[in-house]
Residue, then its C-alpha position, 0 to 999 in steps of 0.5 A: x500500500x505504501x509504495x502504491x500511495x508513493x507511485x499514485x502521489x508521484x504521477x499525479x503531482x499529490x504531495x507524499x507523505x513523510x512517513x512513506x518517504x521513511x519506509x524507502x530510505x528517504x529524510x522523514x522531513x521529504x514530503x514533498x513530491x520529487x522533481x518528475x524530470x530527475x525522478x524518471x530520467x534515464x541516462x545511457x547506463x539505465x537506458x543500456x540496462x532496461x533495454x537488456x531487461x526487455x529482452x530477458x526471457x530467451x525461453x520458448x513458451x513451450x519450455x515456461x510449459x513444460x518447466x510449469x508442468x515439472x513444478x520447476x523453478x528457473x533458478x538459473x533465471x532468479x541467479x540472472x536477475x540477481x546479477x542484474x540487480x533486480x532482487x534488491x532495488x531499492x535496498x542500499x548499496x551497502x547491503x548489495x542493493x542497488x540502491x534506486x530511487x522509485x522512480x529508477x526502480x518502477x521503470x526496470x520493474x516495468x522494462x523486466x516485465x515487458x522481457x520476462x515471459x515466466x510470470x511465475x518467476x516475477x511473481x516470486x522475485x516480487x514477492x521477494x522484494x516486497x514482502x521480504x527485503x522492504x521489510x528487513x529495510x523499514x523494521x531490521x536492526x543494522x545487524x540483521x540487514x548485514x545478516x541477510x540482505x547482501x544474500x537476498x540482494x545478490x540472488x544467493x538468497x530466496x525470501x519467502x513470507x509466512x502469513x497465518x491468521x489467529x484462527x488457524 
């Protein structure tokens, strides 16, 4: 919901919140909308990046079937994406992220799924980033985010979430 409000605010010019800025590293005090023109200008290292993301998936459909089928998971594509940056976007340099502003991070997430066919592997590399390595960054003492987002960033790592309800 955060990062919704953050990408609804920025498009139509509505002033973000201060505490949704705190979630994604920015000053508590930054609650105004950022520059468009710096937020989503692509210079040519991003330009290079985002049309190699375009052109991610070198898998048939046929094979995404039959890995589908096999109850496969492409951890050679997941071993790609975290090569490439993908898993840890936002998360800091310092723990192995790329450290992207949302503006950097909505356009690779948007070059990688019109390139990636295999909607099971974005799934998960979504929910890795957002149910997983976000969370370590707004609620992790310093110790655990050097504990686990390096492995989470680079790939070596899978996230995964575990919901329950009180009554089951």
């Amino acid at each position: 919901p955060k990062l919704v409000a953050l990408l609804y605010a920025m498009v139509s010019r509505l002033p973000v919140p201060a505490r949704v800025w705190h979630v994604f590293g920015q000053s508590s005090i930054c609650a105004r909308r950022p520059n468009p023109e710096s937020a989503f200008m692509i210079n040519r290292t991003d330009s290079e990046l985002c049309s190699l993301l375009r052109h991610f998936s070198t898998e048939e459909p046929s094979q995404l079937v039959a890995r589908d089928e096999a109850g496969q998971f492409d951890r050679a594509g997941w071993q790609r994406l975290g090569t490439l940056g993908m898993l840890g976007l936002l998360a800091p340099p310092a723990y192995g992220g790329a450290g992207l502003s949302p503006g950097r991070c909505v356009e690779r997430l948007f070059a990688l799924g019109y390139g990636c066919h295999d909607n099971g592997l974005l799934f998960a590399a979504g929910a890795h980033q957002w149910g997983c390595i976000m969370p370590l960054l707004a609620l992790a003492n310093p110790g655990q985010k050097a504990a686990w987002l390096p492995g989470l960033c680079s790939g070596e790592q899978i996230g995964g979430l575990a919901i329950t309800e009180a009554e089951a």
